[in-house]
Steps between C-alpha positions, in 0.01 A plus 500: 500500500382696208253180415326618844473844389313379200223276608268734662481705210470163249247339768319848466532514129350155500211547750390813236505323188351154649184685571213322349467707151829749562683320262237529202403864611893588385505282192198674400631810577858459332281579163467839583259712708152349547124598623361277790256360236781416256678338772221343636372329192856378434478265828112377430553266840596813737206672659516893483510530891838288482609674215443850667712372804761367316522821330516715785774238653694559226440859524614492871855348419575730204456265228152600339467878454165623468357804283193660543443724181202788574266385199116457474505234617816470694704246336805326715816325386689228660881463374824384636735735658874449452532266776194305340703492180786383656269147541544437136805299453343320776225426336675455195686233632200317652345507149791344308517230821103433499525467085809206536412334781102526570264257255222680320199506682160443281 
């Protein structure tokens, strides 16, 4: 019964970080808080209006936190809250799996 309980929020979980460019957005992010540009130049194949989406996305389910600081210019900040840091075993573990079992691409 419990196995029920649990696949709505694992389907959910899924459907969030299977998002075309989610996954990299986080990786990126696991560095350490980020400008759009820095984050942007990181994924050269990801268009800025995509990248601005994704963001806000993120934003939206609590993993991205955004931070505006009132300079000339303003500057803004994209890291990972908590629950975004939460993702990094995850992605840990995808890393060590991708290194063993995935042939180097050249």
């Amino acid at each position: 019964m419990e196995r029920n309980l649990l696949c709505p929020r694992f389907e959910k979980a899924v459907e969030i970080l299977s998002k075309r460019w989610t996954s990299l957005i986080v990786f990126q992010l696991l560095s350490g808080p980020q400008r759009f540009i820095n984050i942007d130049q990181a994924l050269p194949n990801l268009s800025g209006k995509v990248l601005s989406e994704r963001l806000k996305e993120l934003e939206h389910e609590g993993i991205v936190k955004r931070v505006v600081f009132p300079e000339s210019p303003v500057r803004i900040e994209y890291s990972l809250t908590d629950k975004g840091q939460a993702l990094a075993p995850i992605f840990g573990e995808i890393t060590k799996w991708s290194q063993e079992w995935l042939p180097v691409q050249e």
